[in-house]
N, C-alpha and C positions, 0 to 999 in steps of 0.2 A: 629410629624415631625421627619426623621430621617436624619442625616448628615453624610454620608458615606467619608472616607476617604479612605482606604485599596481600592485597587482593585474587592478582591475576597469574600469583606463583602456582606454581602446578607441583604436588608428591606424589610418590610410585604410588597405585590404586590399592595396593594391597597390604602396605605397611601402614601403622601405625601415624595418627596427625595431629598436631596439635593448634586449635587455628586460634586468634586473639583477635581477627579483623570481622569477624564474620557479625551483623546483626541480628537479632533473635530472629527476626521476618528469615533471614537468607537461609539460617539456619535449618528452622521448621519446613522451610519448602525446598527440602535437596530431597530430592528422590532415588538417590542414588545408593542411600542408607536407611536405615528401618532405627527407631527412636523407643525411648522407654516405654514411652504412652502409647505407640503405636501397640509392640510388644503385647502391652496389654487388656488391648482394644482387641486382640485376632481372639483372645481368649474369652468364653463364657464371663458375664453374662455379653458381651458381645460378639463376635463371627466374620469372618474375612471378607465376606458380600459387605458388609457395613462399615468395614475397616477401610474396603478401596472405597467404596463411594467418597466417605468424609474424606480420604483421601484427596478427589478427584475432584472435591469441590469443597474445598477449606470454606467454614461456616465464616459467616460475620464476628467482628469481635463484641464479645458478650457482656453486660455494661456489672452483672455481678463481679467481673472478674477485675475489673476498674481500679476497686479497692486493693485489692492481693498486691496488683501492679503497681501502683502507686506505693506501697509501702515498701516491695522490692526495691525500687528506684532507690526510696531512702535509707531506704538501711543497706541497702549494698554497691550503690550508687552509680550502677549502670538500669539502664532499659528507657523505657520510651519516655519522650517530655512529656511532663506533668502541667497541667495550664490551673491554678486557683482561679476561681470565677466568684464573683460575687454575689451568686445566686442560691436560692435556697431549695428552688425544684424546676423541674424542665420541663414546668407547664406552660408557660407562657410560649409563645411564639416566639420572641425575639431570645430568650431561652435553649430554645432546641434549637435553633438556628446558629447560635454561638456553637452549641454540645456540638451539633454536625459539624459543623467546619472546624473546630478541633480537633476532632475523629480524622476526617480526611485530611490534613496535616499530617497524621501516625501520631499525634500525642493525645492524652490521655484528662478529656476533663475531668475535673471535679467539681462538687457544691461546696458552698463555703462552708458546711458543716464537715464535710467530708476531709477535705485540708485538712483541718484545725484536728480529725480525726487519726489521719493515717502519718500527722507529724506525732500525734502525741503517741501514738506507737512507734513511733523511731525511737524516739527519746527513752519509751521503754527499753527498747532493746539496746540502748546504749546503756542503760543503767543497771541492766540484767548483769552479774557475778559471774554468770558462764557465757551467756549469747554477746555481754559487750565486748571484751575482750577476744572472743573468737570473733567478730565480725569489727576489729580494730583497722581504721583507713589503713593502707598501706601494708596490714602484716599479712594479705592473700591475696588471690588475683578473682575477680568476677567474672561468672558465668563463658570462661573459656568452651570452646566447641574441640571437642573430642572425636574422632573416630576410628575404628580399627575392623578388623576383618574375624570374624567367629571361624576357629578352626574346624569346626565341627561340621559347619553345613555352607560355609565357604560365603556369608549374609554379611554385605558389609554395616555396622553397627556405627550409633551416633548418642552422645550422650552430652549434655550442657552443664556441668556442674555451678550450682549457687553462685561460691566461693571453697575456694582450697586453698590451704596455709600447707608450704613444704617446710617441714622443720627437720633436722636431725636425723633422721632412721625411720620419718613417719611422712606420708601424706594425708594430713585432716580435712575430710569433706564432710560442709556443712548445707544441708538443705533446708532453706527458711519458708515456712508455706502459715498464711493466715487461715483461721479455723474457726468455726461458731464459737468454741467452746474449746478452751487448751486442756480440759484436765484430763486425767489420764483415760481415764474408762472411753471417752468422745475419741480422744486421740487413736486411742487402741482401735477402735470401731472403724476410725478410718482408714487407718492400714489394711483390715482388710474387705472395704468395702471398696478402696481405692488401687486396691494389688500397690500400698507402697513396698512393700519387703521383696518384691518384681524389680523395682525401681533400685531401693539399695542393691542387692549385687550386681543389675546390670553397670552399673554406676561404677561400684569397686571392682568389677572386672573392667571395665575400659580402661579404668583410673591405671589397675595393675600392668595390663599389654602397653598402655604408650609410657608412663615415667617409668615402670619397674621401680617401684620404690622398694625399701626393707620391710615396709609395711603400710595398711591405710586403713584408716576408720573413717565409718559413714556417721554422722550423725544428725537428728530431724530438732529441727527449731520450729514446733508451733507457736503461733501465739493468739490468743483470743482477738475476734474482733468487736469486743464490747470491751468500757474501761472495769479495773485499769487495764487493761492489755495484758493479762499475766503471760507469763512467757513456761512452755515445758519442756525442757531439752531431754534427749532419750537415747541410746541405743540401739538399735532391732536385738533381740533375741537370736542366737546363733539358728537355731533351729528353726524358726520364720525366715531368715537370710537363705538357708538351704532351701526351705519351702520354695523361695522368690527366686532361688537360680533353678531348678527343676523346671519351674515354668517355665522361664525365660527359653531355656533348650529347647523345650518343648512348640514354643510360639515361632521358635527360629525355625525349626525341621520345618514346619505348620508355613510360616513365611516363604523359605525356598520352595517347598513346592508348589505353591502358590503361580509364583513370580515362574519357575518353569511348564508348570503345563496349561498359566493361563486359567485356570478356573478358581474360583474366590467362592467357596461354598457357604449355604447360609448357617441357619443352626442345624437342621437335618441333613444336609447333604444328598445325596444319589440315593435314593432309598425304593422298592417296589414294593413295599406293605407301609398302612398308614402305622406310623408307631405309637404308641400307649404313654399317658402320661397320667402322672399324679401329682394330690399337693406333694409340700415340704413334708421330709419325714419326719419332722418332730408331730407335726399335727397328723399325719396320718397312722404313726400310733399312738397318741395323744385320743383320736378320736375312735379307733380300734380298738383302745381301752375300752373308753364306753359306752360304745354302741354295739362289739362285735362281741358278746359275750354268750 
């Protein structure tokens, strides 16, 4: 394992890294390694043709995402500056002219409702029984940049963990993500509408090839974005965890050969007959119940 500090230090391409200088921005745009989201971008409902493109031309930053970011910042206390404004909407002219030129800086406006919002979700999460104490200044390190090489299909791999606390026999990785709605049913929905249980084992497989620890759990801190900001802390299921490394494999094969022969297929691929489609199965024997009798 090697532990890069300096910027301009260089490790073998194929072992295991561990970097603490890197910014989210440097991060996101190495090309050189394939990422959890990506991972999960090659897979239904998206396709490799859409995977390179967003690739090859990183979208604008998305002002929904503002929020999440901004609360990151405070509860874990790295990512981009946060500017409070003392505006209430970014209608005015002299308004969006502030928001721009914040933006083009790299930090991160807010409205003065928004502040007063995403501090008083800090404060929840510091008040939280399980989320404060696991996201305690000082007892993990934030958003370290990870990478190592997949034995399988030879894909070099990149993962940004939250924060991780090494304690004892364990390394604990915690992933904080804001959410409409923290309760469980919304949460559960998200996992898999969002492929997180893709993201938990790529996550704890990196984790596992560069520390080698005696062991590591992943665990998801959502928390509501309306007050009071309840907080849900959770596990994956052993069996969605499996589910989420399957893919993974499968998106890696799906990635090399991509990157080797050059072609990035859409959702049909190479095909000489038009293919056949239907709805969802639930509704199509739902609706063969009662019509096909």
């Amino acid at each position: 394992m090697t532990i890069t500090t300096d910027a301009g230090a260089q490790a073998p391409a194929a072992g295991p890294v561990i970097r603490d200088d890197l910014t989210a921005e440097q991060y996101h745009a190495d090309r050189t390694s394939i990422s959890s989201s990506g991972l999960r971008a090659l897979l239904a409902p998206g396709c490799p043709a859409q995977f390179k493109y967003d690739r090859d031309n990183p979208p604008s930053p998305k002002r929904e995402f503002d929020l999440g970011h901004a609360a990151h910042r405070l509860v874990l206390g790295v990512g981009e500056e946060l500017v409070f404004t003392e505006y209430e909407d970014w209608r005015t002219k002299a308004a969006r002219e502030e928001r721009d030129a914040i933006r083009y800086d790299g930090a991160v406006p807010l409205l003065a409702h928004e502040g007063e919002q995403v501090q008083a979700m800090a404060d929840a999460v510091r008040r939280h029984p399980i989320a404060g104490p696991l996201f305690t200044p000082g007892t993990g390190r934030a958003e370290l940049s990870i990478f190592w090489t997949d034995r399988e299909t030879g894909v070099r791999c990149r993962v940004r963990p939250d924060w991780l606390k090494e304690l004892p026999g364990l390394v604990l990785a915690a992933d904080y993500k804001t959410i409409k709605s923290a309760d469980p049913e919304t949460v559960s929905r998200a996992i898999r509408d969002h492929s997180y249980h893709q993201q938990d084992a790529f996550y704890t497989d990196g984790i596992w090839v560069a520390l080698n620890p005696a062991d590591v759990r992943f665990v998801f801190v959502f928390q509501s974005k309306q007050a009071p900001y309840l907080i849900t802390v959770r596990e994956l299921a052993q069996q969605d965890r499996d589910i989420g490394r399957a893919r993974n494999q499968r998106a890696l094969r799906l990635y090399a050969d991509c990157e080797r022969t050059g072609i990035w297929p859409d959702w049909t691929g190479p095909v000489t007959e038009i293919p056949t489609i239907s709805m969802p199965s639930y509704d199509t024997l739902r609706q063969a119940e009662e019509y096909l009798k």
